[in-house]
N, CA, C and O atoms as a printed pandas DataFrame, in Angstrom:
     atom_number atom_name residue_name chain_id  residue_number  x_coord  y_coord  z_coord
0              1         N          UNK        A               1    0.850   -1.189    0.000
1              2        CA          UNK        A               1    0.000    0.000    0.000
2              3         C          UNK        A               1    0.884    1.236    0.000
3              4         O          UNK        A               1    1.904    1.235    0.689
4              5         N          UNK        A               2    0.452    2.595   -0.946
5              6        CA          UNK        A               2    1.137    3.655   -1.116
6              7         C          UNK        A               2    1.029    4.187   -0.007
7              8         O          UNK        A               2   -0.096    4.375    0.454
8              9         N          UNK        A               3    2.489    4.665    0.892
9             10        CA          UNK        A               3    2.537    5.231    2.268
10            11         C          UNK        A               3    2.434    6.992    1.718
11            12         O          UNK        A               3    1.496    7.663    2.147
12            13         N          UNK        A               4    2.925    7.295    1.261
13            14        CA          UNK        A               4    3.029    8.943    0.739
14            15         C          UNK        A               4    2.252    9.349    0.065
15            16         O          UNK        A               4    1.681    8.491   -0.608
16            17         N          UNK        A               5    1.795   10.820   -0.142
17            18        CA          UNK        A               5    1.062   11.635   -1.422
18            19         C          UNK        A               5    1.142   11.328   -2.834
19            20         O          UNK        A               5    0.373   11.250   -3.792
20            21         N          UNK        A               6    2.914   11.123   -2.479
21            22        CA          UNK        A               6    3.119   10.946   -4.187
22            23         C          UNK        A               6    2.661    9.515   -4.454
23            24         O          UNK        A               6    1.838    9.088   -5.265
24            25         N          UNK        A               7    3.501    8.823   -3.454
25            26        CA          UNK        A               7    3.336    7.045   -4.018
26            27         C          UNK        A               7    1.576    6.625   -4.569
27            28         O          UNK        A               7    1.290    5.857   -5.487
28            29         N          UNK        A               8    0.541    7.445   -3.627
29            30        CA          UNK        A               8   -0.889    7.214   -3.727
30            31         C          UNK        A               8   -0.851    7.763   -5.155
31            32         O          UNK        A               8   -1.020    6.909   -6.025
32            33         N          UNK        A               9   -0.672    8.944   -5.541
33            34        CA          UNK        A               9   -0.485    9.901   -7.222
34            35         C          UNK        A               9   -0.353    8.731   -7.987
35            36         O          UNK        A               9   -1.153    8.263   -8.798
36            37         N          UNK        A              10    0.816    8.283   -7.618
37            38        CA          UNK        A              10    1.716    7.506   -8.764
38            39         C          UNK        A              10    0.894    6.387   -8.691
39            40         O          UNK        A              10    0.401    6.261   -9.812
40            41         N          UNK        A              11    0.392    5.297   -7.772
41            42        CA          UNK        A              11   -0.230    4.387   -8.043
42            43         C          UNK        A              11   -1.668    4.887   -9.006
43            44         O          UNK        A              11   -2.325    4.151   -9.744
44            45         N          UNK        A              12   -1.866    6.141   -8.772
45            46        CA          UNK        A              12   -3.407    6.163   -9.425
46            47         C          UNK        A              12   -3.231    6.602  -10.783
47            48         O          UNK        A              12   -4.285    6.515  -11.414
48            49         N          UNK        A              13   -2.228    7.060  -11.474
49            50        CA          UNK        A              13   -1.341    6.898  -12.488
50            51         C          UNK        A              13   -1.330    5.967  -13.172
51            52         O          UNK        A              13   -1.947    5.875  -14.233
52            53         N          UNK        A              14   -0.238    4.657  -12.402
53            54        CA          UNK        A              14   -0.118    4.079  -13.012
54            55         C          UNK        A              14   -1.263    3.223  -13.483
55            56         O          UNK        A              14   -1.154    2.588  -14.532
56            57         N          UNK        A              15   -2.307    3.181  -12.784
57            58        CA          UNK        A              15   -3.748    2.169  -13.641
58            59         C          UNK        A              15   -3.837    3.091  -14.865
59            60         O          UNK        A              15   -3.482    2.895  -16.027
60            61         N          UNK        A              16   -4.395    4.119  -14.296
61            62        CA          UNK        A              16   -5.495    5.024  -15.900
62            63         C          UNK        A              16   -3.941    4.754  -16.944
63            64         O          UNK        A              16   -4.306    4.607  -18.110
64            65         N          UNK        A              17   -2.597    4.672  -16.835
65            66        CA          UNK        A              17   -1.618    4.559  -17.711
66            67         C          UNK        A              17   -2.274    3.072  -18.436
67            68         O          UNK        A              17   -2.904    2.993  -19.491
68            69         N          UNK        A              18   -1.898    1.965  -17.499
69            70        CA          UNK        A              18   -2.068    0.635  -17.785
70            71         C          UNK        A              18   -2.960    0.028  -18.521
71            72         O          UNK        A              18   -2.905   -1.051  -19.111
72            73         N          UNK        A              19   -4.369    1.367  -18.376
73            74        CA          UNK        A              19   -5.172    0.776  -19.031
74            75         C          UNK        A              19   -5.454    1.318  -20.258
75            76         O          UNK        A              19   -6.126    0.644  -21.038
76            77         N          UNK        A              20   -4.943    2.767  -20.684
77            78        CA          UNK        A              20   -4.534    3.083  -22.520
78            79         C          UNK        A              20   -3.487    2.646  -22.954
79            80         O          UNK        A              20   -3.198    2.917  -24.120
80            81         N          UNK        A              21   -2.506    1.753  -22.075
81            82        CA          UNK        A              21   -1.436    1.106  -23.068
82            83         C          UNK        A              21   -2.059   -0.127  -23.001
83            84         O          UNK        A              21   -1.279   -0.776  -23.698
84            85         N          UNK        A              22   -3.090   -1.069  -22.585
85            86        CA          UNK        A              22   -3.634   -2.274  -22.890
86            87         C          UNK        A              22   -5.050   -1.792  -24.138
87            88         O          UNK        A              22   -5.509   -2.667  -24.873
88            89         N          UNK        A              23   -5.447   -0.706  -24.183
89            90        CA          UNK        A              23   -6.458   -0.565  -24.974
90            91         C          UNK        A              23   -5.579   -0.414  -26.295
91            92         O          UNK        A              23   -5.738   -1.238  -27.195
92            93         N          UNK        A              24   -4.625    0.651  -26.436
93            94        CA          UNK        A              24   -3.828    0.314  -27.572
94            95         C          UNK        A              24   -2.988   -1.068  -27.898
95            96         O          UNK        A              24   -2.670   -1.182  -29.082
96            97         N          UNK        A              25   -2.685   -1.866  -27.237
97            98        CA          UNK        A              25   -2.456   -3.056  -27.626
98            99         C          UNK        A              25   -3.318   -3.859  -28.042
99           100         O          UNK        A              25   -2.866   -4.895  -28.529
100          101         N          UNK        A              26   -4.857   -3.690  -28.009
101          102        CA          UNK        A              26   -5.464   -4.477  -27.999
102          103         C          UNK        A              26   -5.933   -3.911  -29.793
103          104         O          UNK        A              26   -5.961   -4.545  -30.848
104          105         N          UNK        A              27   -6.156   -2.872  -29.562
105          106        CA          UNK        A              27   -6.187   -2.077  -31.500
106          107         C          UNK        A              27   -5.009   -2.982  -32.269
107          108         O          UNK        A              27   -5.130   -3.690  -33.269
108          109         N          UNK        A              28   -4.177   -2.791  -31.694
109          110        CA          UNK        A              28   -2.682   -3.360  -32.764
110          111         C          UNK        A              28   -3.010   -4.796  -33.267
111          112         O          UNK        A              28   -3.009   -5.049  -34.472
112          113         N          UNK        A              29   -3.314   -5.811  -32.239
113          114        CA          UNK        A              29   -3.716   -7.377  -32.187
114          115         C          UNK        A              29   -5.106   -7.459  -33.100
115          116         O          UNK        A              29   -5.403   -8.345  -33.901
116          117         N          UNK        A              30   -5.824   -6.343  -32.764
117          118        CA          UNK        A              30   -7.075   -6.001  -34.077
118          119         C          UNK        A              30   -6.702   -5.906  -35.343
119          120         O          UNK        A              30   -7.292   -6.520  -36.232
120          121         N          UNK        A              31   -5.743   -5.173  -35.547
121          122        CA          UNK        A              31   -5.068   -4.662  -36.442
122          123         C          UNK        A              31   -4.389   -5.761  -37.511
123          124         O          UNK        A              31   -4.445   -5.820  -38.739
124          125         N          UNK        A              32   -3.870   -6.421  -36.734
125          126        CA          UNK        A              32   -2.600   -7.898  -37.227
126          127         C          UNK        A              32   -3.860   -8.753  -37.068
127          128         O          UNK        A              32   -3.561   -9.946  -37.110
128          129         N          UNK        A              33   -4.888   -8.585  -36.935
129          130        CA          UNK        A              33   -5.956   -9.993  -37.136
130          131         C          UNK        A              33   -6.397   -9.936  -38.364
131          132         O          UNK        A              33   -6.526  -10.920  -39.092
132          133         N          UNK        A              34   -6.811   -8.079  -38.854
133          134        CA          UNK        A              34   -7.832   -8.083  -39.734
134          135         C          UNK        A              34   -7.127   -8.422  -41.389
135          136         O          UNK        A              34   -7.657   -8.874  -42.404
136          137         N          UNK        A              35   -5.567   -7.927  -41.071
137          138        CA          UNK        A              35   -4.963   -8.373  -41.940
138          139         C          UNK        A              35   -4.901  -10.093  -42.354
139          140         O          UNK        A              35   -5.231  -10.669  -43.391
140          141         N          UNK        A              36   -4.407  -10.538  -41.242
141          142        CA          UNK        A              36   -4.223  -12.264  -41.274
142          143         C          UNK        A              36   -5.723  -12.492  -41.883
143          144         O          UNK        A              36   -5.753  -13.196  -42.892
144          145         N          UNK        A              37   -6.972  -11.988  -41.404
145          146        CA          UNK        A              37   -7.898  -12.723  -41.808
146          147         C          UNK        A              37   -8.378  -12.626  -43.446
147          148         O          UNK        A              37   -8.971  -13.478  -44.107
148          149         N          UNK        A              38   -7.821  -11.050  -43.918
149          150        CA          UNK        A              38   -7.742  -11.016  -45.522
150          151         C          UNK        A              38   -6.783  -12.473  -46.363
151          152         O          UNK        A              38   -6.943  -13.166  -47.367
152          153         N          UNK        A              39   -5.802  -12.370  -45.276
153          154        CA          UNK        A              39   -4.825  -13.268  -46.625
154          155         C          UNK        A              39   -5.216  -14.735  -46.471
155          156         O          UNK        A              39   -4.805  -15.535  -47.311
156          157         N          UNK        A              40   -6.208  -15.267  -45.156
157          158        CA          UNK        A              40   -6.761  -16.774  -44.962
158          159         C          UNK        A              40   -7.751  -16.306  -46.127
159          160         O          UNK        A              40   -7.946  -17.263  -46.876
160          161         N          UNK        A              41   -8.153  -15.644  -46.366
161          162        CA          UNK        A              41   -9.505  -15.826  -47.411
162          163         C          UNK        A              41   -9.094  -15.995  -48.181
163          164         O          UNK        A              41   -9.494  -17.109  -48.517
164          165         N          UNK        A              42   -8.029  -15.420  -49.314
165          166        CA          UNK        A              42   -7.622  -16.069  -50.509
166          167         C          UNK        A              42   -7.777  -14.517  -50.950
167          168         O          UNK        A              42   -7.945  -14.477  -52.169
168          169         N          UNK        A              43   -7.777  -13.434  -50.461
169          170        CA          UNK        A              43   -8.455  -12.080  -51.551
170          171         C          UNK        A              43   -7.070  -11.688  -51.861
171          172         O          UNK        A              43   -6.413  -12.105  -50.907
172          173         N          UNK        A              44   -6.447  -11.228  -52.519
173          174        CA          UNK        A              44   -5.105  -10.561  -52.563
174          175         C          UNK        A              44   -5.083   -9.223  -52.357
175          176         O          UNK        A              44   -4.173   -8.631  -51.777
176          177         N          UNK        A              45   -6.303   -8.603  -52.929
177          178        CA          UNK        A              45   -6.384   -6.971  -53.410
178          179         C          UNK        A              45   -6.860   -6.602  -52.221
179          180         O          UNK        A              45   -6.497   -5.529  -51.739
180          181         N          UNK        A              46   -8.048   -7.711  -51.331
181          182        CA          UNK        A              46   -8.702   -7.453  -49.743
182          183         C          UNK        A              46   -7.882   -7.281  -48.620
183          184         O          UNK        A              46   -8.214   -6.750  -47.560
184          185         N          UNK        A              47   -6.449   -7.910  -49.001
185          186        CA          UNK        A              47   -5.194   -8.125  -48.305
186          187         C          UNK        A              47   -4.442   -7.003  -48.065
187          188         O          UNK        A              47   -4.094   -6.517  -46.988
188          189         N          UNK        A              48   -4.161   -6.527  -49.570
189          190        CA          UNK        A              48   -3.337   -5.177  -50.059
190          191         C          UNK        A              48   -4.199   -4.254  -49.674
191          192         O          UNK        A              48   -3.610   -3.183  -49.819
192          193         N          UNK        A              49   -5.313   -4.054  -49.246
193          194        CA          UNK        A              49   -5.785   -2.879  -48.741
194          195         C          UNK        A              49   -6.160   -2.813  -47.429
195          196         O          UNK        A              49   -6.624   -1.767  -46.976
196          197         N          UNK        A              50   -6.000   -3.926  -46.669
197          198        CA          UNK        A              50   -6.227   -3.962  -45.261
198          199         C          UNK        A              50   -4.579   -3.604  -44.830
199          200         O          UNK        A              50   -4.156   -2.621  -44.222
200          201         N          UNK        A              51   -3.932   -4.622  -45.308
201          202        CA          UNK        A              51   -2.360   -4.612  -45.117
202          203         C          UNK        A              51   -2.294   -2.880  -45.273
203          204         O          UNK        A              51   -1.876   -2.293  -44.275
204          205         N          UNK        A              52   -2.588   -2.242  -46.174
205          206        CA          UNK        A              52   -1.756   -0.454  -46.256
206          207         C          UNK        A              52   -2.623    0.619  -45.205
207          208         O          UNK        A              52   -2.104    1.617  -44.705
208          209         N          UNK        A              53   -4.131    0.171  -44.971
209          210        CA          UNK        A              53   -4.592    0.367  -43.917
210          211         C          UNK        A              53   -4.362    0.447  -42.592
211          212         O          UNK        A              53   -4.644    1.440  -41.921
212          213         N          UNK        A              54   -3.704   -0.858  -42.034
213          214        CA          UNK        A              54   -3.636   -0.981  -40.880
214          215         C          UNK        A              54   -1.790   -0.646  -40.346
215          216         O          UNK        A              54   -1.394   -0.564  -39.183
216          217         N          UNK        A              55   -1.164   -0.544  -41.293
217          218        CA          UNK        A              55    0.473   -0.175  -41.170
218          219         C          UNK        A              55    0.631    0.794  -40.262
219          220         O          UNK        A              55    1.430    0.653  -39.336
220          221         N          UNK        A              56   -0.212    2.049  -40.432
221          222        CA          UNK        A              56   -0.153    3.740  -40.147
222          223         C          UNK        A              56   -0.656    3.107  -38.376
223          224         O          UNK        A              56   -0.365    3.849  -37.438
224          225         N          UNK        A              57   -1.221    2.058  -38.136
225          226        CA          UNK        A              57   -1.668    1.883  -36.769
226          227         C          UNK        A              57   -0.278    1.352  -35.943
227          228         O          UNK        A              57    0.407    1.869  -35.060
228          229         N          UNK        A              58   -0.205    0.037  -36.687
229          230        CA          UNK        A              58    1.381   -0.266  -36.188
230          231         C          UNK        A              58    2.402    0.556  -35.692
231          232         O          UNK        A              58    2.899    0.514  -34.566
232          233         N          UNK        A              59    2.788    1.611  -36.999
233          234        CA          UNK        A              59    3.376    2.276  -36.982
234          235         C          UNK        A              59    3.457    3.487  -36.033
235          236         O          UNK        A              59    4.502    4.119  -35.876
236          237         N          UNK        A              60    2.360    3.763  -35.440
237          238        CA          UNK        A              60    1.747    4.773  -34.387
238          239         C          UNK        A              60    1.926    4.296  -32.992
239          240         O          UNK        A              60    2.224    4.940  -31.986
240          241         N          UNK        A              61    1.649    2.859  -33.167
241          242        CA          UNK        A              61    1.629    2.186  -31.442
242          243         C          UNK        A              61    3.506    1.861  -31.439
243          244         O          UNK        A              61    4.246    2.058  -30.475
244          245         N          UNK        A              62    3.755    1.538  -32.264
245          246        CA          UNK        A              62    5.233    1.751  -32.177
246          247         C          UNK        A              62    5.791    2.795  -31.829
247          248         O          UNK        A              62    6.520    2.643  -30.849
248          249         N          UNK        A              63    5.741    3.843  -32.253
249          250        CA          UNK        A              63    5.863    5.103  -31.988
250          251         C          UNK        A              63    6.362    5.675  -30.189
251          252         O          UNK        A              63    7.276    6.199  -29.553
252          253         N          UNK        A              64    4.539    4.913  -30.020
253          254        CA          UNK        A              64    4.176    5.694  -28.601
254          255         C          UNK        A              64    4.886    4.888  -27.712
255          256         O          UNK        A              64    4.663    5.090  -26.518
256          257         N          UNK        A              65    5.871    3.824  -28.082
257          258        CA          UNK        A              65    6.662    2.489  -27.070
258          259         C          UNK        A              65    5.521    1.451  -26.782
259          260         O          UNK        A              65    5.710    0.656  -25.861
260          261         N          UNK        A              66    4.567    1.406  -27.366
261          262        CA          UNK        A              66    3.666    0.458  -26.631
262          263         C          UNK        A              66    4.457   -1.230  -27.050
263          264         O          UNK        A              66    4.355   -2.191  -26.287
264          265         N          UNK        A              67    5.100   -1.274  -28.189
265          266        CA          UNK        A              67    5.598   -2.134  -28.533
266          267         C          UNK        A              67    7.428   -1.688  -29.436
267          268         O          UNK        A              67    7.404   -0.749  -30.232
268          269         N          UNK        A              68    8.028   -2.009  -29.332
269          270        CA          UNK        A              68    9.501   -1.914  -30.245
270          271         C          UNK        A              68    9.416   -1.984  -31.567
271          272         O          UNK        A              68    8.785   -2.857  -32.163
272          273         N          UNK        A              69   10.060   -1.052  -32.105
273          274        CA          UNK        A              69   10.163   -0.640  -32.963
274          275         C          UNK        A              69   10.312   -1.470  -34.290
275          276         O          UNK        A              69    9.888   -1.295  -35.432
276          277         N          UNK        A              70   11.243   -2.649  -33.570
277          278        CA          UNK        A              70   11.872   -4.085  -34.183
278          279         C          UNK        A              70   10.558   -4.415  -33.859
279          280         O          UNK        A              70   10.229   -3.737  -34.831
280          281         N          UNK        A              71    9.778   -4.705  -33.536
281          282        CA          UNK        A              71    8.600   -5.654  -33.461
282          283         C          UNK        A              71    8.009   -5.258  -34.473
283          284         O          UNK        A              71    8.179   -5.837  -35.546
284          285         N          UNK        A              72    6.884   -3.792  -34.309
285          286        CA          UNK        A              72    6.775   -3.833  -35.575
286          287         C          UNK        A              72    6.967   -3.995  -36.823
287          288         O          UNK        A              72    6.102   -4.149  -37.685
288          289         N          UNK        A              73    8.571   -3.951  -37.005
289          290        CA          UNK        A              73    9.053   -4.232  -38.234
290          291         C          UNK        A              73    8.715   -5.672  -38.580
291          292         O          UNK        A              73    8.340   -5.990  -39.708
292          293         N          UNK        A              74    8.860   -6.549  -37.563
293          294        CA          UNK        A              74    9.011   -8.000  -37.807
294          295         C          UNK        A              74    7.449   -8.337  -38.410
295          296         O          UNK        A              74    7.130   -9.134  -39.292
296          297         N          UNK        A              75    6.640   -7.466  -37.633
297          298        CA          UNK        A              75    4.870   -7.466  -38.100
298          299         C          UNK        A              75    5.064   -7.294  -39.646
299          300         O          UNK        A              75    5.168   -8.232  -40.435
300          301         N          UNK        A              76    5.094   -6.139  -39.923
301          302        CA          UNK        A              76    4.713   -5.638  -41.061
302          303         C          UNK        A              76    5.547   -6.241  -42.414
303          304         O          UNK        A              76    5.167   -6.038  -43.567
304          305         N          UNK        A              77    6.822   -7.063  -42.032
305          306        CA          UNK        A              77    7.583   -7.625  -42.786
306          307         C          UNK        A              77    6.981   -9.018  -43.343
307          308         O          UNK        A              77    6.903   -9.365  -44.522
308          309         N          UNK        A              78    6.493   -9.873  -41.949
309          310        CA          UNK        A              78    5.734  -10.926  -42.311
310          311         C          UNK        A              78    4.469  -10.961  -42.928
311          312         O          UNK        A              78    4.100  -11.680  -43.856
312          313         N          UNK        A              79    3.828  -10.072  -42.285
313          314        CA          UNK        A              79    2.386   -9.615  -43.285
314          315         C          UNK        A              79    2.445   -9.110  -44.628
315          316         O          UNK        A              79    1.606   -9.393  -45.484
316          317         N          UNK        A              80    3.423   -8.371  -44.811
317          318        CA          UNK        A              80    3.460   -8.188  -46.175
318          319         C          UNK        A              80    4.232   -9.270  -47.567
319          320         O          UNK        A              80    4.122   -9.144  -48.787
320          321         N          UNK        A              81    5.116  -10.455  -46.623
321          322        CA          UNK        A              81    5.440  -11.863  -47.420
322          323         C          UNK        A              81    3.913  -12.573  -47.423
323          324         O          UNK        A              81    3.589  -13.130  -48.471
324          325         N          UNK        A              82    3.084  -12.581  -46.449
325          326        CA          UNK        A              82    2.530  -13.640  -46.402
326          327         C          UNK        A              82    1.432  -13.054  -48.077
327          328         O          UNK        A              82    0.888  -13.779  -48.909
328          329         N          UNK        A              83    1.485  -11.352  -47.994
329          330        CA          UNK        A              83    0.667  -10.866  -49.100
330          331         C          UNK        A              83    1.048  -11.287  -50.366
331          332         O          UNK        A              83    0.420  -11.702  -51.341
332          333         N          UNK        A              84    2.424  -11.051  -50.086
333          334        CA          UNK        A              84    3.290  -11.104  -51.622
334          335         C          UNK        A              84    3.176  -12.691  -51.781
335          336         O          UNK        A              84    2.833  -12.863  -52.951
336          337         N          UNK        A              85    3.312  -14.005  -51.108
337          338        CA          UNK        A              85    3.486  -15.070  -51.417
338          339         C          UNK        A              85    2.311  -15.947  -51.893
339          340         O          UNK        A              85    2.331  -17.123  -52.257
340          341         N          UNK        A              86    0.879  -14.745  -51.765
341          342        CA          UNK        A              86   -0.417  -15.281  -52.229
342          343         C          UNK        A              86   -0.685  -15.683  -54.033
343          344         O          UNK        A              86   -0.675  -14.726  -54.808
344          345         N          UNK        A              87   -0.815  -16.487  -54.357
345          346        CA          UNK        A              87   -0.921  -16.293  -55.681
346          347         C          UNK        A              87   -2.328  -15.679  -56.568
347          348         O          UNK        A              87   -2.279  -15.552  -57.791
């Protein structure tokens, strides 16, 4: 339990923090679904436009540290083979 002014601050902080960096994680995992679920369908063009859609999100939650920078990359690298490798 927070003994001080501040420590009480800081604990009440850190939730309302905890819980817009779990709401933005949870957009991103939206994000990397809606794509995956274009390229299980077979659409290519449904793919290529969800895929250029949802990048600018990645790219944003990366940004804010919610995730590394290298992560995203590794996202958007695989999503965009799995686009390119569709026939």
């Amino acid at each position: 339990m927070a003994n001080t002014a501040q420590a009480r601050k800081r604990a009440r902080q850190s939730v309302k923090v905890n819980a817009h960096n779990s709401a933005l994680r949870s957009t991103l995992r939206t994000a990397i679904k809606k794509i995956i679920k274009a390229v299980e369908a077979g659409d290519k063009s449904a793919a290529a436009t969800s895929y250029i859609a949802n990048v600018s999100i990645i790219d944003r939650i990366a940004d804010k540290g919610i995730i590394h920078k290298n992560k995203a990359a590794r996202h958007k690298s695989r999503l965009n083979a799995a686009i390119k490798a569709m026939a």
